[in-house]
N, C-alpha and C positions, 0 to 999 in steps of 0.2 A: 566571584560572587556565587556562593553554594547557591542550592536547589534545594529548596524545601519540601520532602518526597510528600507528606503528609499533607501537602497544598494543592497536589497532582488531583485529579479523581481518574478512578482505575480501569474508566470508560473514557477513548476521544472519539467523538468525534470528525471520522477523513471525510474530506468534502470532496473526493475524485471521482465516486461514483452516483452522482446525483440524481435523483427522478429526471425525466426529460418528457415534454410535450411537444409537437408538431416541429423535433429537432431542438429546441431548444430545453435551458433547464428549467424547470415546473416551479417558480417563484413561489406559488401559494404550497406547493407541496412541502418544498424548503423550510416554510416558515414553522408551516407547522411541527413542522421536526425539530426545529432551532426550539422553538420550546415547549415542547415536551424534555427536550435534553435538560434544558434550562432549569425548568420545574421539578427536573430531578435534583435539584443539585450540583449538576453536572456543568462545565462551564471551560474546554478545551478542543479548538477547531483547529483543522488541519488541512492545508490550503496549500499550493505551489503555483510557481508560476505559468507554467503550462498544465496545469488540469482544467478539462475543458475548454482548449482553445485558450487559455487566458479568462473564461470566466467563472471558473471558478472563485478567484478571487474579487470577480465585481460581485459576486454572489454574497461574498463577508458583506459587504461597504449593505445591500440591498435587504438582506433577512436576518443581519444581527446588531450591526455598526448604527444604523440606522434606529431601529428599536429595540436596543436594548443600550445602558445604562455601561459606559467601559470597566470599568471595576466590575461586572459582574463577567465576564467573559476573557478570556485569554485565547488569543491568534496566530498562530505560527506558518510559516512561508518558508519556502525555499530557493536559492539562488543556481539556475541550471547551467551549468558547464557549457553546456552544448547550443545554448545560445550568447554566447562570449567570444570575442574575439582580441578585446583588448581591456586592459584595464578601465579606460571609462564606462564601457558596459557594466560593470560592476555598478557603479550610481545612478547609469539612464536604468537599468532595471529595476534595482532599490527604489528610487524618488517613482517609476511607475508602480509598483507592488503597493505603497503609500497611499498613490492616488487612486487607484483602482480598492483597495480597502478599505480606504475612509479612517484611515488609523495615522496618528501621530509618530506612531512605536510599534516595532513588536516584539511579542512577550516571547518568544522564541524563534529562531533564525536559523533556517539550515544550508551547507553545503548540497545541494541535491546529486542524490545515486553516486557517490564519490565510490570508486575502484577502482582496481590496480591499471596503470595504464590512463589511457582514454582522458575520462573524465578527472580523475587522481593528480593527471598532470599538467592539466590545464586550471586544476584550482591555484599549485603550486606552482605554473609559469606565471599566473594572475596576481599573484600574494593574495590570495583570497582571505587564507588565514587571518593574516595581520588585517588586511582591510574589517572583518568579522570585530577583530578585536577592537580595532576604532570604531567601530559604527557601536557596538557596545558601550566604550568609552564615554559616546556623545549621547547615552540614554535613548538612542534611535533601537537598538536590540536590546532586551532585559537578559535574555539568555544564548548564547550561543555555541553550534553543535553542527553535526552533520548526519545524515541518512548514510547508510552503508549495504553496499552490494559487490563486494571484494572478499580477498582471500584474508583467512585469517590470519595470517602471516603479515598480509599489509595491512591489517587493523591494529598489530601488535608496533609496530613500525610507525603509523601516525601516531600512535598512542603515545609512542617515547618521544615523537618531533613535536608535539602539540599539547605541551600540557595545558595550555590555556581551553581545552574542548571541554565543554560541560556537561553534557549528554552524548550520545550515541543512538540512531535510530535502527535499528533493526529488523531484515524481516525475520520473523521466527512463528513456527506452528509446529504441531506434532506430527506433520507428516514430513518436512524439513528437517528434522530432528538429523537425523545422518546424512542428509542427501548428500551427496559427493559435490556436489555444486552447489548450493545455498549455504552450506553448512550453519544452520541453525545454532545447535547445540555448543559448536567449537566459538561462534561468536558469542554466544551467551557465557562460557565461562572465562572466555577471557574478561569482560567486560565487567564479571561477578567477581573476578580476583581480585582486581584493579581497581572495584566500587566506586566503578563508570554507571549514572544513573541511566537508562535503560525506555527508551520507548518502541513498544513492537509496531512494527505495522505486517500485513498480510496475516494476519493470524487465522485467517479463515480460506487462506491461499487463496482469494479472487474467488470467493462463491465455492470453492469446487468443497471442501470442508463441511458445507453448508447442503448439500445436497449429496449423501453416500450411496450404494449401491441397498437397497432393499438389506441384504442380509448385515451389511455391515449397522445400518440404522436398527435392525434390531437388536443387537448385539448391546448397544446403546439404552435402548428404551426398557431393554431386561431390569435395567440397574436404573435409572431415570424415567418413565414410564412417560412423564407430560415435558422433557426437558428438550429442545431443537438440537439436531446436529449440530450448528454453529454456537449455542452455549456452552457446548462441549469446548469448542476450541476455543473461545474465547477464557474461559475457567484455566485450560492449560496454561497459556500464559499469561491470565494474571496470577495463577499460583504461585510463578514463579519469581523467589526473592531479588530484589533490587529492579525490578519490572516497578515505572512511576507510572506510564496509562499504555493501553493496549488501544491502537487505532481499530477501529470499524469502519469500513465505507459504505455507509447506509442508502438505501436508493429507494426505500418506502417506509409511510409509517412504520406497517406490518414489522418491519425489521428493527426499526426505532424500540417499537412495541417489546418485543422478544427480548432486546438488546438490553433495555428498561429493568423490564424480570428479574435478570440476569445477575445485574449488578447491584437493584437495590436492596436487595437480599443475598450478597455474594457470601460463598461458601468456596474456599478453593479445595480442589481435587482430595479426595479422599485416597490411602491407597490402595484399595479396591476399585476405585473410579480409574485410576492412575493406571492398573494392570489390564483394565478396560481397552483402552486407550492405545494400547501400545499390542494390544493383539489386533484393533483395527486398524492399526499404522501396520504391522508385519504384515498383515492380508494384502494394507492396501500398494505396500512394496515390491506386490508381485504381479503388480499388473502394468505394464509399461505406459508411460503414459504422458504428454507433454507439459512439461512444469511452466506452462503458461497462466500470468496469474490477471492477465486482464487489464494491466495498469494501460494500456492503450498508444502508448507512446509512440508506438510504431503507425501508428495508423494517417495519421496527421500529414506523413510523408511519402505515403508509397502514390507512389505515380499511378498505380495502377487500379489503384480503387479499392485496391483487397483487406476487406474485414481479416484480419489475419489472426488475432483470439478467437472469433465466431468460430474460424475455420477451424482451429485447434480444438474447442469444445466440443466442435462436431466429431471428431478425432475419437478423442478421449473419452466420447460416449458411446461409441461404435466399439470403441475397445472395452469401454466397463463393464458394459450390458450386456454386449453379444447384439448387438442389436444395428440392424442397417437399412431400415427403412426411416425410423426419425430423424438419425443425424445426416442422409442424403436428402428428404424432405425437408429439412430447415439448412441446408446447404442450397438447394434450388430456388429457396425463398429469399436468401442472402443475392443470388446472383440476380433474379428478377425485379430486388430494391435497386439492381445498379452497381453493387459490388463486382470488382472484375473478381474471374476465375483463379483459383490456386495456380492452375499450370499457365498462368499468363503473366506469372512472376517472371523480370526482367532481371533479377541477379544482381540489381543494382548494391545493393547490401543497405541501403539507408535505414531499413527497419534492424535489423544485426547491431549496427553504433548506435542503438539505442536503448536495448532492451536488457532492463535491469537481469534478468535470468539466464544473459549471456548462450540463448538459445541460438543452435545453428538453422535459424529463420528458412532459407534458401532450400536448403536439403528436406527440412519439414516440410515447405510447401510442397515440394517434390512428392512427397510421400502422401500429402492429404490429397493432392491429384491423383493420386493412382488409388486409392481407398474410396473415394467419394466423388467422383468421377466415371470412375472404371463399370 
């Protein structure tokens, strides 16, 4: 069952980072976000089974399933390795993602964070594959694919075992572009050669895209003057050919708003814009820096309490700015909500088997302790 690119819109939708009120997620703020999207036009959400605890997807069934009309919207979910243990898991999870949805079907289906190893081989001790392909079969999946956070070498390798995959989800942004570990770039031309249809996520790498160093955003605004840092990134990959929609993980209107701008007047990258872009990526490769993108994964499990992205932002901002008074003042502010300490990491590794960016967790903590601590 091909994929009809031109059905896609070049804006989705990720439900992972959502407004939140008194701990919970912000219902009314949701809604209003669901449609403005809507009203754009716009009509692609992005959902797993563990974002937000699992409510992110009671979130669909609540601010869009609910009021709004199925034919105007399309919903995709992901099935995670790491809550599997045996083949029936694969249905108790399916028949829950349904019910928490409020959906009969969904119009897209993914293997979730599949890479080399780990996750990769627990799809394939599962038959996940084959089962994907039956649940497709029975009109339960419209379209079915996987998210990808491995080596390009094993994306070339499913590629040849699985021709039944329809899409391919991707992170990719401009500052991933070479990274030695994400490899952006190399996933994207495999994926272009192959006319493997393409959905990005992280384009904005977790906010950090979205908020540059003073001189890099001017660098920016010389050539765009009213344009946001994260347009910028957003434009990168949807410039790029065979790219069907670029996720967003929006967590305010304000962002909705921007995001809006963005796309219903899209222009992709000039290349002037393009040389832009790539002197802010060489700047911003020289500043060392944790490729922590926020996805949270790790947090749900550490025994210890530790906000472990906050701690890494605090990091990364100490490193970008020069600066050691904000990122230790909102490090103190973390620990006095209740968060345990960096250095009271227990080594367990449970945040490491998790984290899509195959970051050595442990040892960074190590070091945000002696930076932000010290």
């Amino acid at each position: 069952m091909s994929i009809d690119l031109n059905r896609m819109p070049r804006l989705g939708f990720g439900l992972m980072r959502l407004p939140e009120k008194d701990g919970k997620i912000d219902l009314e703020q949701v809604c209003l976000m669901v449609d403005a999207y809507l009203d754009a036009g716009l009509n692609y959400f992005d959902t797993a089974y563990v974002y937000h605890g699992g409510n992110s997807e009671r979130i669909v069934r609540e601010a869009i399933v609910r009021r709004h009309p199925r034919d105007r919207f399309m919903v995709a979910t992901k099935l995670p390795a790491w809550c599997m243990k045996s083949e029936d898991d694969r249905d108790r999870i399916f028949r829950e993602q349904l019910e928490r949805c409020g959906v009969d079907y969904f119009d897209y289906y993914l293997l979730h964070s599949v890479e080399d190893g780990g996750n990769g081989e627990t799809y394939d001790r599962l038959h996940c594959y084959e089962w994907g392909v039956q649940k497709r079969a029975e009109g339960k999946i419209k379209h079915f694919g996987f998210s990808f956070h491995g080596s390009p070498e094993y994306l070339e390798r499913l590629l040849d075992v699985h021709p039944e995959v329809e899409f391919v989800q991707i992170q990719l942004n401009y500052a991933d572009w070479e990274n030695p570990v994400v490899q952006s770039g190399k996933l994207y031309e495999i994926l272009r050669r192959r006319g493997v249809p393409m959905i990005v996520m992280e384009p904005v790498k977790g906010g950090t895209l979205a908020k540059l160093a003073p001189e890099l955003e001017a660098k920016l605004r010389a050539v765009r003057p009213n344009a946001s840092p994260a347009s910028w990134a957003l434009r990168f990959a949807a410039s790029l050919p065979g790219v069907m929609t670029v996720l967003s993980g929006m967590s305010t209107p304000g962002q909705m708003a921007d995001n809006l701008q963005t796309f219903t007047r899209f222009a992709p990258l000039s290349e002037a814009e393009a040389a832009v872009i790539e002197e802010v990526r060489g700047i911003m490769m020289g500043v060392e820096q944790i490729g922590c993108t926020a996805c949270r994964y790790c947090v749900d499990g550490c025994p210890m309490q530790i906000a472990i992205p906050d701690v890494f932002r605090a990091v990364n901002t100490m490193r970008l700015y020069h600066d050691e008074f904000r990122p230790k003042s909102f490090y103190r502010s973390l620990v006095g909500q209740g968060h345990g300490r960096a250095s009271e990491c227990i080594a367990c590794g449970q945040c490491e088997g998790v984290c899509p960016q195959h970051l050595h967790i442990i040892d960074l903590l190590k070091e945000a302790s002696a930076l932000l601590e010290g």
